[in-house]
KOLDOGU-844152 format. One line per field, with one value per residue: residue number from 1; residue in one letter; x, y, z of N, C-alpha, C in turn. Coordinates in nm, 3 decimals, m for minus. Last residue first. Layout:
! KOLDOGU-844152
k [NUM  ...] .
r [A  ...] .
n_px [X  ...] .
n_py [Y  ...] .
n_pz [Z  ...] .
ca_px [X  ...] .
ca_py [Y  ...] .
ca_pz [Z  ...] .
c_px [X  ...] .
c_py [Y  ...] .
c_pz [Z  ...] .
END
This chain:
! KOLDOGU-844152
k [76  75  74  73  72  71  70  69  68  67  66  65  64  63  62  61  60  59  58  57  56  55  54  53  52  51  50  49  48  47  46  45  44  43  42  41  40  39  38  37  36  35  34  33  32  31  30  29  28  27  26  25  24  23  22  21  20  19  18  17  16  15  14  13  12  11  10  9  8  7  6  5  4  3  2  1] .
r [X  X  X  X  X  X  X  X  X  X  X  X  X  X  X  X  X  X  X  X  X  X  X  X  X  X  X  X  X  X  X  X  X  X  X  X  X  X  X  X  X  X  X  X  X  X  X  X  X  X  X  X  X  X  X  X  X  X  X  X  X  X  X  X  X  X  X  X  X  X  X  X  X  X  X  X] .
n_px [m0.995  m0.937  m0.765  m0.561  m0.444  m0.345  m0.140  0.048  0.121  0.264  0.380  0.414  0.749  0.994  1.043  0.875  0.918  1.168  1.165  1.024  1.165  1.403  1.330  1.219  1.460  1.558  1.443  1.469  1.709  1.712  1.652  1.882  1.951  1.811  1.846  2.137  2.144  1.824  1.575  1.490  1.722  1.640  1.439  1.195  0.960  1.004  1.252  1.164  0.954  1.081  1.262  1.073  0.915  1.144  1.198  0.947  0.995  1.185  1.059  0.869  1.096  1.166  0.988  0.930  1.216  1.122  0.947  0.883  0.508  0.286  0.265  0.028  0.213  0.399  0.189  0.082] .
n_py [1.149  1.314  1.117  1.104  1.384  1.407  1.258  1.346  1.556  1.461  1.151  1.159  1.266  1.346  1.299  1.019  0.908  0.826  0.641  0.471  0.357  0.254  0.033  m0.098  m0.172  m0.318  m0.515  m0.667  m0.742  m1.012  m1.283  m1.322  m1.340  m1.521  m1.762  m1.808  m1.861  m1.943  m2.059  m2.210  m2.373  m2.441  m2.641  m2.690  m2.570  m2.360  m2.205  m2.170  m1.998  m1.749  m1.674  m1.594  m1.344  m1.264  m1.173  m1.047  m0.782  m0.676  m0.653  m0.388  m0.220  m0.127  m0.026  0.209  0.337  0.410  0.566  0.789  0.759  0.734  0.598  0.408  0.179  0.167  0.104  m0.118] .
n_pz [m0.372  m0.125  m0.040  m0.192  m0.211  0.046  0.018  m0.166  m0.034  0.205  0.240  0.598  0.801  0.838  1.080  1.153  0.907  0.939  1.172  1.016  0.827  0.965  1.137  0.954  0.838  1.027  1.070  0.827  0.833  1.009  0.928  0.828  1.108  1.250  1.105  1.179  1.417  1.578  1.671  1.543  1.286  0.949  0.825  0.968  0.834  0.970  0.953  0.650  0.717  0.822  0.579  0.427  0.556  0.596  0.288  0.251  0.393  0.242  0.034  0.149  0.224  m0.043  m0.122  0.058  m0.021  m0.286  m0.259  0.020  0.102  m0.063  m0.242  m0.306  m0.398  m0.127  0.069  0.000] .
ca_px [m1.032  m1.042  m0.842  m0.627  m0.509  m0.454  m0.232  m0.024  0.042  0.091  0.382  0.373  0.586  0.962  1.114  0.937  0.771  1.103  1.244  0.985  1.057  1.451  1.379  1.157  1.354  1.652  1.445  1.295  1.693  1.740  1.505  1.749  2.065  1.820  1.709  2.076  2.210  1.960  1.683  1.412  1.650  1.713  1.568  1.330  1.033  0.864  1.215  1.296  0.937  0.984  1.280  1.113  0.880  1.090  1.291  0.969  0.851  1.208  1.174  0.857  1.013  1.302  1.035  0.873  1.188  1.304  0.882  0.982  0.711  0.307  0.363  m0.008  0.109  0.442  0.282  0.000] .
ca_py [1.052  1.356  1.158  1.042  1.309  1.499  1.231  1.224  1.620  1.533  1.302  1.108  1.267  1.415  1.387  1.117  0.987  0.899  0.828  0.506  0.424  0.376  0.186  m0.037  m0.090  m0.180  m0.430  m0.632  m0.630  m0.888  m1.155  m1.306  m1.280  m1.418  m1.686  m1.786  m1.716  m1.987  m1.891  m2.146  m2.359  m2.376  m2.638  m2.759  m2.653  m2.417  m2.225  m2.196  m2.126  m1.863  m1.702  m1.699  m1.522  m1.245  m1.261  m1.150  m0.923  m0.722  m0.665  m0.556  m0.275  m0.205  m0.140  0.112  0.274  0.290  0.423  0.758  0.764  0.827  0.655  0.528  0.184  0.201  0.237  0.000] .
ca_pz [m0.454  m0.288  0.107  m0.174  m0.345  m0.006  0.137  m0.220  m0.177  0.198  0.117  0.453  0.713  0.662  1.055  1.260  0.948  0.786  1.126  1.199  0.842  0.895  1.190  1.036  0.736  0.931  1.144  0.863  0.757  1.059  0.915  0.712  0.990  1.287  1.091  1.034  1.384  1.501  1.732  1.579  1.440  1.064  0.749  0.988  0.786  0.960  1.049  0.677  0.602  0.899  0.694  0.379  0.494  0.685  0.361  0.182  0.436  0.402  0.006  0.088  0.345  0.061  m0.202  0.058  0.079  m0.252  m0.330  m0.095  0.156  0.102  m0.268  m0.277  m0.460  m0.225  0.100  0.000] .
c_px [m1.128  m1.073  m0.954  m0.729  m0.599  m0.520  m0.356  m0.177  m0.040  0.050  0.256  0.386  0.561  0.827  1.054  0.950  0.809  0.990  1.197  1.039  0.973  1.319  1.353  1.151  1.243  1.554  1.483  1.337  1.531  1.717  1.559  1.672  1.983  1.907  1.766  1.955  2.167  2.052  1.840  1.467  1.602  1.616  1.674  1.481  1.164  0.933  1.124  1.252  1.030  0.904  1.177  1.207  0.929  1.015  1.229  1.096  0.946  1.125  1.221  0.948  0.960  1.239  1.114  0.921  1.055  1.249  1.023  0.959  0.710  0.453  0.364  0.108  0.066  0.362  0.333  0.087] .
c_py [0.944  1.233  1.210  1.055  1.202  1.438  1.313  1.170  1.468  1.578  1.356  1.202  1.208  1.363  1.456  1.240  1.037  0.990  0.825  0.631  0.524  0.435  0.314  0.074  m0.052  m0.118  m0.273  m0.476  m0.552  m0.720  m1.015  m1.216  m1.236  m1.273  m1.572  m1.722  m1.699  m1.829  m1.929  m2.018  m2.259  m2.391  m2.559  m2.733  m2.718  m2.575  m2.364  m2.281  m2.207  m1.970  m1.811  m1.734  m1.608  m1.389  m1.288  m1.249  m1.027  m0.790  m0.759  m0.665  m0.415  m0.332  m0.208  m0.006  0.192  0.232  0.329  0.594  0.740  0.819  0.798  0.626  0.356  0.235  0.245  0.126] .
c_pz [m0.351  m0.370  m0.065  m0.105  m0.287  m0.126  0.077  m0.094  m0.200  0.081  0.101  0.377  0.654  0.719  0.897  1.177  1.086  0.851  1.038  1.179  0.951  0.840  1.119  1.113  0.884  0.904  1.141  0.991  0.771  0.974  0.956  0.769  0.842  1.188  1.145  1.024  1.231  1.495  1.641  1.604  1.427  1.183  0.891  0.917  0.793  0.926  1.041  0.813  0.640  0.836  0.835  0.551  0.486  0.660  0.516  0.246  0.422  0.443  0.186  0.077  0.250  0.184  m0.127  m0.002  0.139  m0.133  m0.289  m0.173  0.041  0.166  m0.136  m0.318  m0.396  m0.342  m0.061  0.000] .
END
């Protein structure tokens, strides 16, 4: 949704999907015995989920959504 609206920069939504997807594949991994539960491997896949969290968390701390695209939508 973030990137389809374009309420943050689209890199950094692309990054946050980008971070599900190993997040997924990470507890597939898990699901499926391939790694332990607390391994250093799951923890090394899903760790970029945390990057992008941060670095959203400050986005809208400091820039916001893009109120020209907040306003489009709120009319549409």
């Amino acid at each position: 949704m973030l990137f389809k609206t374009r309420l943050i920069p689209r890199p950094l939504a692309l990054f946050g999907m980008v971070t599900a997807i190993m997040v997924l594949i990470a507890g597939s991994l898990d699901m499926f015995g391939i790694v332990e539960p607390l391994s250093t491997v799951k923890g090394l896949i899903a760790l970029p989920v945390g990057v992008y969290e941060m670095s959203l968390a400050i986005w809208l701390i400091v820039k916001g959504f893009n109120m020209s695209m907040l306003n489009k939508l709120r009319t549409s």
